[in-house]
N, C-alpha and C positions, 0 to 999 in steps of 0.2 A: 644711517645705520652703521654700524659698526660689526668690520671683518675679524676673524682672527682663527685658528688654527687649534688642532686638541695637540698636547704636550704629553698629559697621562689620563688614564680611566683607571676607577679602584671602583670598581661596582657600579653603584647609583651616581659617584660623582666623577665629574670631568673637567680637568683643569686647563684651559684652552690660554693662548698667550696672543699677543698683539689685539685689546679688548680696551687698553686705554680711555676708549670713548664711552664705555658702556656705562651704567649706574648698578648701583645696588639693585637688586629685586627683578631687574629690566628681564623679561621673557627672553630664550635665547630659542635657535633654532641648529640643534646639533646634527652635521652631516648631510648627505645627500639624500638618508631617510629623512631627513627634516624630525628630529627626535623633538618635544617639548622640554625643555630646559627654563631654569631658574637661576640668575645669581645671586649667590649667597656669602660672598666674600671677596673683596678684591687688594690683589698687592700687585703695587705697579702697573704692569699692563697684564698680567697676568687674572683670570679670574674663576673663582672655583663652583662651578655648577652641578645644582642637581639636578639631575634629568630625570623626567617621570613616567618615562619607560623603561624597557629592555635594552643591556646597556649592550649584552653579547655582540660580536663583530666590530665595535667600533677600534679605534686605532689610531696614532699619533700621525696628525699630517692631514688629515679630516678638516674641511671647514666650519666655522662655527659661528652663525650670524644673530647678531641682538637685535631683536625690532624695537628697542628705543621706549618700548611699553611694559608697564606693569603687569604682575598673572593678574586681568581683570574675570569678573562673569558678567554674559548675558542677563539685563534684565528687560524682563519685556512679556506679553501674551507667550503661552506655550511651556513655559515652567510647569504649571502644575500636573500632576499624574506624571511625570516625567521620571526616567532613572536615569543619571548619572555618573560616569568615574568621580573620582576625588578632582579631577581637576575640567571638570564640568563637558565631558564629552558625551553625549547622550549615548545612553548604549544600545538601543534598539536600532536605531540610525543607521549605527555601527554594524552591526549586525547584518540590517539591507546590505550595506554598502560591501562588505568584504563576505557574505555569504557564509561565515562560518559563528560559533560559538567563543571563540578565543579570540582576543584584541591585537589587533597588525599592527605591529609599528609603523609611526608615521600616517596613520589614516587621519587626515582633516576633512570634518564634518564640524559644520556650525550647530552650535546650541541650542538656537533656536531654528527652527524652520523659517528658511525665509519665502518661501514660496505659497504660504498657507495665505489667506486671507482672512482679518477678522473684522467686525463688525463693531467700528468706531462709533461711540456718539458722544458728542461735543458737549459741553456742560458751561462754556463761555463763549462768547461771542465778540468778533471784529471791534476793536477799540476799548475792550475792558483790560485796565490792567491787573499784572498778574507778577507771583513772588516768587522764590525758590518753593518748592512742593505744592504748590496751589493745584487741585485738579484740573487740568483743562479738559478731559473726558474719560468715559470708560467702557472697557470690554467686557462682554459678556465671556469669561472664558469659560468656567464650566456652569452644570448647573446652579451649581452652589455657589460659586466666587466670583464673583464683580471685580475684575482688574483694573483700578487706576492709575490713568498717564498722567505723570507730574510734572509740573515744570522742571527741568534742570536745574540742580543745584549750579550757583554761582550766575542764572539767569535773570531780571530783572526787567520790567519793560511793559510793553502794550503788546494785544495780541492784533498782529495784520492780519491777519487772515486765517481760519479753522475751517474745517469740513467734514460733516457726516459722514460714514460711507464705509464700505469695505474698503479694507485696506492690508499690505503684506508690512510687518514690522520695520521697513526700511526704506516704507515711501512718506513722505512727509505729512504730516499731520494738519500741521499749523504754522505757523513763521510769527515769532516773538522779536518786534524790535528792542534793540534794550536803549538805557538813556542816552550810549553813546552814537545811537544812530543806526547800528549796526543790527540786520537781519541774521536771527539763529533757525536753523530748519529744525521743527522738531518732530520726530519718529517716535515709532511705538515701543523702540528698544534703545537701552540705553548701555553700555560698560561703568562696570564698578571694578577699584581694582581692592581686591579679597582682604588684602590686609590693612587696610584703610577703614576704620569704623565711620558709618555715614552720619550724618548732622543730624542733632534735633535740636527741639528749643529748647527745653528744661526738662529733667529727670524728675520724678513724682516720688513720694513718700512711697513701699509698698505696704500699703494699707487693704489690699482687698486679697483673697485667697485663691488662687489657682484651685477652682473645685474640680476633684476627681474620681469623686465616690466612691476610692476605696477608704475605708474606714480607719483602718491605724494611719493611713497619712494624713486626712481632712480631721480626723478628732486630735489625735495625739501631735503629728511632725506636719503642721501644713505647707505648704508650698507656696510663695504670694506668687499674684499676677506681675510678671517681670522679675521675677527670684532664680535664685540658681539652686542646684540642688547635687547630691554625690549619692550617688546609689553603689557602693562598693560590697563583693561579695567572691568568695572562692568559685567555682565550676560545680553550677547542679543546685546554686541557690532562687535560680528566678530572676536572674538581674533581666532577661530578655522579655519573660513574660511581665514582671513587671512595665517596662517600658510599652511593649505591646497595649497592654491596660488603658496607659498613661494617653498614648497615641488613639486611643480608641474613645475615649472616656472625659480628659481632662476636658474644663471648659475654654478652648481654644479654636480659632474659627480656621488658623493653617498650623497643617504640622512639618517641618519636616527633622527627616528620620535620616541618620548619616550611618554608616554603619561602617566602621572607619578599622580597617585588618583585622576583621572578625572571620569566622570560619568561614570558606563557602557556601554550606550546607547551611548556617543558620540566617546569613543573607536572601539564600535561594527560599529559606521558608516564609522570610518577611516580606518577599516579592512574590511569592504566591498568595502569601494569607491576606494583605491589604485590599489586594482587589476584590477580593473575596467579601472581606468586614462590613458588614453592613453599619453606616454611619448611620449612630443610634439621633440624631437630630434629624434629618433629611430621609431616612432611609433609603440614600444611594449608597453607590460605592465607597468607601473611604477616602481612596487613589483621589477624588475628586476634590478634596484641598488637601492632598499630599503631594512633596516632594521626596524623591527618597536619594539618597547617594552612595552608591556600591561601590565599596573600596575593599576586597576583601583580601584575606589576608596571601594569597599567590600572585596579586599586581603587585607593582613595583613600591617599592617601599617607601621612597620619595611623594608618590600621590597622598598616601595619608595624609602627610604633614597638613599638603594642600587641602586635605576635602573636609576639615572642621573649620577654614578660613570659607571654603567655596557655601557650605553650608548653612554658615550666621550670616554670610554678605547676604544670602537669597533671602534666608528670614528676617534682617533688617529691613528688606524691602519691603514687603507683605507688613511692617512692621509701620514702617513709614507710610501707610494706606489706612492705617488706623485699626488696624488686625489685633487679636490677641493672636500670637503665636509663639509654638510650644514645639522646641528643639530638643530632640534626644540624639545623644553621644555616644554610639557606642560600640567601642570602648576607649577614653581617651588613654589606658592604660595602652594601648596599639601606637598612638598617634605617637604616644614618651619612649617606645621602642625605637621609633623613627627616627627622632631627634638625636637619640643616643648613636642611635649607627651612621647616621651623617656627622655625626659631633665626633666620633670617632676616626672618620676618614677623614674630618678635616683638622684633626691632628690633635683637636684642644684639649685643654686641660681636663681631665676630667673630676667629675663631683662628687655626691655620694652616688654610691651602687654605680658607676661608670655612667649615671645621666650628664648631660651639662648643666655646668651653675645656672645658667639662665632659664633651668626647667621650670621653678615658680613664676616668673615674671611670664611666662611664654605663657603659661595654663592663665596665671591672672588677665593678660591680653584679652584671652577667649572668653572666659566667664564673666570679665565686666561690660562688656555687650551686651551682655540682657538690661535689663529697665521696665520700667513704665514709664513713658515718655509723653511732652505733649511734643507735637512734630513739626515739620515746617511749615508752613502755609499759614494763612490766613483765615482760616478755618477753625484751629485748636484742635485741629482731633487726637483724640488720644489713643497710644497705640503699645502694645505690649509683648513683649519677647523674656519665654521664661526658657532657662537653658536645665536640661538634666543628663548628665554625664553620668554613664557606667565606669564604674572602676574594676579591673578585675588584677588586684594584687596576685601576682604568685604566691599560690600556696594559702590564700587567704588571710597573707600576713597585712594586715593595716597598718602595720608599723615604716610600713615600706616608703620609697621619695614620692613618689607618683602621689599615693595616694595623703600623705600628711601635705603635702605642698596642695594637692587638692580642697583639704579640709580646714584650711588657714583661709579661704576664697570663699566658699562657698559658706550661705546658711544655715543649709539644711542638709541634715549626713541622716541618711537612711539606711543601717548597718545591716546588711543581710548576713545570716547565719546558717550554717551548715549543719548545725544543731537541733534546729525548728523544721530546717528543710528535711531533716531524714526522719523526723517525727509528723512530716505531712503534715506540717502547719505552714498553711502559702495566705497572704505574702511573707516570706520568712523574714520580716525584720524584727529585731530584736529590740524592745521596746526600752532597754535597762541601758543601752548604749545611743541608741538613735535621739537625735536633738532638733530643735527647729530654733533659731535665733528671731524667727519672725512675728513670734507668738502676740508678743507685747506690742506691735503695728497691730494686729489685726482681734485682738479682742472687741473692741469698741463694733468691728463689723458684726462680727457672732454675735455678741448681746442683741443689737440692733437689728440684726435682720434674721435670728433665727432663734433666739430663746436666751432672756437674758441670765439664766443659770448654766446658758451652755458653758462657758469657762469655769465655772466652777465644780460642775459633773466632770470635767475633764481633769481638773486638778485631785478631784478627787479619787480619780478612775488610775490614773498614774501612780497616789500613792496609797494604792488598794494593794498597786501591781509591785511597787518597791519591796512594800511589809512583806508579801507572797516569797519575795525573795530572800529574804531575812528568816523568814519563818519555817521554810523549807531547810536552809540551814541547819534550825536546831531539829527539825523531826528527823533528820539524817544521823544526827547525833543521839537522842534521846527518845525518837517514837513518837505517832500520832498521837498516843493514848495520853503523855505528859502535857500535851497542849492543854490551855484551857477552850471552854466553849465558845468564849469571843473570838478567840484566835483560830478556832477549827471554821466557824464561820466566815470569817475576816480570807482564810482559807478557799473556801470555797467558792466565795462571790469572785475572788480571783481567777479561780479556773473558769468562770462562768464569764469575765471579761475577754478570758482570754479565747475559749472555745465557743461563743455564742457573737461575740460581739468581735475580736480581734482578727477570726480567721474566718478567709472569704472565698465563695467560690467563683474562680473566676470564669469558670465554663458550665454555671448555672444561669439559665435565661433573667431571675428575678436577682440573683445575689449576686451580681457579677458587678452590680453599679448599686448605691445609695445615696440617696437626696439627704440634703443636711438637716433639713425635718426628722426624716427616718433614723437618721445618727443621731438625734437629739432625742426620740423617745425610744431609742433601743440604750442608750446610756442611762436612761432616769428608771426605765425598767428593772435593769439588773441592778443599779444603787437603790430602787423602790424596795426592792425583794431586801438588800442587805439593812436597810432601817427597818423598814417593817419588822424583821429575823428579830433585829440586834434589839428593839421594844420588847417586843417576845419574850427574847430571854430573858429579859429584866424582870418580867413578869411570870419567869421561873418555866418556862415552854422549856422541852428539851431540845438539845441541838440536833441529835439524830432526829427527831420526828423533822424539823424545821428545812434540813438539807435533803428530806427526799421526798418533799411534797413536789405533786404531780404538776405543781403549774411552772415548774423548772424546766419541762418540758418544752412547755407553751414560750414561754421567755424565748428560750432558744430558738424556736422554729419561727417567733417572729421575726427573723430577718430575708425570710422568704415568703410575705406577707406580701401583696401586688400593690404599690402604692394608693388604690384608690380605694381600699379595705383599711386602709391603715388607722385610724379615728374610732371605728368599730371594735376593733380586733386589741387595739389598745387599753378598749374600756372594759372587755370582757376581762383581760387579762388581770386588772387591776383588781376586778371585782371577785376574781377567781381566786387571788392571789390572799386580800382580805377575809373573803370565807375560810382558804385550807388554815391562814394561823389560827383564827378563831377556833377552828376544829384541833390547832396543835396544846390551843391555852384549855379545853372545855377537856382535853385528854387529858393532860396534866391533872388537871382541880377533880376528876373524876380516880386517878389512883390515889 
């Protein structure tokens, strides 16, 4: 271990001298509070750390010791439902332990519990050999998630000896010899260090869709399983509740949720409302495959950086067990604040808007983490991590470093707008900017497994939505009345994708979620209505009679239809829909 002394403090960082021995990254322990520190730079024997606490009282002449290890996390039973700092110190824990609401410096509390016992069962036995990640047992940890112990990466060997039984995460499990003779003890918890991306065997095409029933994402911008995504938006557009959705809804079996120098106020709502949430699968609690990691924005500045590293190591994990899981970021606009103000204390050059150069490469780090993976073992299992970052530009500028270094990485840009949002159109993404690069992976699944005209109701549903925009154009210039009847129609099937079909409620019991069934005959519904119209008028119907039949109604309110109505409710509609033109063409041929 390596001694050495503080020289200066400027905030978050502290430059300690006599460190010669230490490494890059190497965990430091600053002062007699024993403060958590990072190195992040070394010249000489000199080396420049950021500590992730309160720097207040420190002072040159302070000891400052490396323990020789990387910032790792806990991994093991007792993560899930758990809350977190950014640099993985549970904060209930904390709380027992120092009695008050605000975090004490210098308080160490392990990550996991080690005193709990959980209820190991074996899944290999004495003399079978065994690989990197192979399971050799699992935890019941909650109702809902089946925790498996893995073999150790870099282990190899025969297993000597395993055992049933309760057990606390730091008593041995099982004992793997490996080829060279040598006995490994293995426990129910293991250290990963955070900035280290863990192993798997091969990365997967993504071809299958992150389903999340809300409808402009699964129809128009989908999301794959193992995809990234940027939800960027100014204050007041939904980036939260959207995400909330995401975490509620996506089809992902662990979420976790980081919440990375966001308000306090809107952390404290995400740590009330979860436990709350009823998992629409299980009908438990949510909390019960969630992690969550509160980093909010009055802790120390320095932990952000750490809690979107602490956050992907954990769902790598869960990831590497064969999980789909589904990370929300928010906001990495918080995390690029960070970077900037350590980037600044540690003197460097700076970049655009005063980020450092290396803010693209740093965000790419984070986002190429996700995959669909098949994983290590023996097994093949396949396992998925899809990442979705909030972006919150100042001022709602997307032009900004944060967020275009973002959108270079990422797929899929789901562009929220302050424009939809004050016209009470939620989710406010804006369909004329928002993109998905994934589309062309994953059509071949839509045709296949859910209607093979869905890609094509979609292509057409988009450039229903284009023209709308074009067309608007000239009535602002020249009047409704100059349109023709194609185009007042063409008009209106517009609005009607857009208020029947595009905008969702997300705190309505039936419209809050859609199965990609029900996306698929509420799309053919409102394009039914605009063929059928557009026949119509060819056959001289008028457009006003056409745009205010009664079964426009019916359209629209089918997406609050209860899925097991939906085949009935469908056929009336259609047959309601063919009666009113009939009655619009027998009006016509009668003046």
């Amino acid at each position: 271990m390596s001694q050495g002394t503080i020289k200066k403090v400027a905030g978050p960082l502290v430059i300690a001298e006599g460190m010669r021995d230490a490494n890059m990254f190497d965990v430091v322990r600053v002062s007699d509070a024993r403060l958590i520190g990072e190195i992040i730079e070394i010249h000489g024997d000199q080396a420049s750390i950021q500590v992730y606490e309160e720097t207040s009282g420190l002072g040159p002449g302070a000891p400052v010791e490396s323990t020789g290890v990387p910032m790792s996390v806990e991994l093991g039973p007792g993560l899930i439902g758990n809350i977190y700092d950014g640099i993985q110190r549970p904060l209930e824990e904390i709380m027992k332990a120092t009695g008050g609401n605000l975090l004490q410096r210098g308080v160490e509390v392990p990550s996991l519990k080690r005193d709990k016992k959980w209820p190991f069962e074996a899944k290999v036995a004495a003399g079978d050999r065994v690989e990197p990640g192979d399971v050799l047992g699992t935890v019941q940890e909650t109702d809902i998630v089946v925790q498996k112990i893995m073999t150790p990466v870099g282990i190899t060997g025969t297993i000597k000896s395993i055992n049933s039984g309760d057990f606390t995460i730091t008593e041995t499990v099982a004992v793997v010899t490996d080829d060279a003779g040598v006995d490994h003890d293995i426990t129910m918890m293991h250290k990963w260090p955070v900035r280290k991306e863990r192993p798997y065997k091969e990365k997967k095409s993504p071809d299958q869709p992150l389903v999340t029933g809300q409808r402009v994402i699964d129809t128009l911008f989908p999301i794959a399983k193992g995809g990234v995504a940027a939800v960027p938006g100014p204050f007041g557009t939904g980036k939260t509740v959207v995400q909330h959705q995401l975490a509620k809804w996506a089809d992902a079996d662990i979420v976790v949720y980081i919440g990375c120098g966001e308000r306090g106020n809107e952390m404290t709502d995400v740590l009330n409302e979860f436990p709350e949430l009823k998992d629409p699968k299980t009908g438990k609690s949510l909390m019960e495959r969630t992690v969550l990691i509160a980093n909010t924005s009055d802790m120390p500045v320095a932990a952000r950086e750490a809690s979107v590293y602490t956050g992907i190591t954990i769902a790598e994990y869960f990831r590497d067990m064969g999980y789909s899981v589904a990370l929300m970021a928010d906001s990495t606009s918080r995390w690029a604040e960070a970077l900037r103000e350590m980037s600044g204390r540690l003197e460097e050059m700076p970049g655009e808007e005063g980020y450092p150069a290396y803010l693209g490469s740093r965000l790419a780090q984070f986002y190429e983490r996700a995959g669909r993976v098949v994983t290590l073992g023996s097994d093949g299992r396949e396992g998925a991590l899809s990442v979705i970052g909030a972006v919150s530009p100042a001022g709602g500028d997307i032009s900004e470093p944060v967020t275009q270094a973002t959108l270079r990485i990422v797929k899929v840009f789901w562009g929220l707008d302050s424009s939809l949002a004050q016209r009470r159109h939620f989710p406010a993404i804006n369909w004329l900017t928002s993109y998905s690069l994934y589309l062309d992976n994953m059509s071949a699944y839509f045709s296949d497994k859910v209607n093979e005209d869905w890609n094509e109701l979609r292509n057409r549903m988009m450039i229903l939505l284009q023209d709308e925009d074009k067309l608007n154009e000239m009535v602002q210039l020249v009047g409704m009345d100059a349109l023709s009847a194609p185009d007042r129609l063409k008009l209106e099937t517009a609005r009607s994708v857009r208020e029947d079909f595009l905008h969702q409620d997300a705190f309505h019991d039936i419209d809050t979620f859609t199965s990609l069934p029900k996306q698929h005959q509420m799309m053919k519904l409102v394009l039914d209505f605009y063929d059928f119209s557009t026949d119509a008028l060819e056959k001289g119907a008028s457009v006003e009679d056409l745009v205010v039949m009664p079964v426009r109604e019916d359209i629209g309110r089918f997406k609050y239809t209860p899925e097991k109505d939906l085949k009935a409710e469908y056929d009336r509609i259609i047959m309601t829909l063919n009666q009113q033109i009939q009655e619009c063409l027998a009006k016509k041929e009668d003046e």
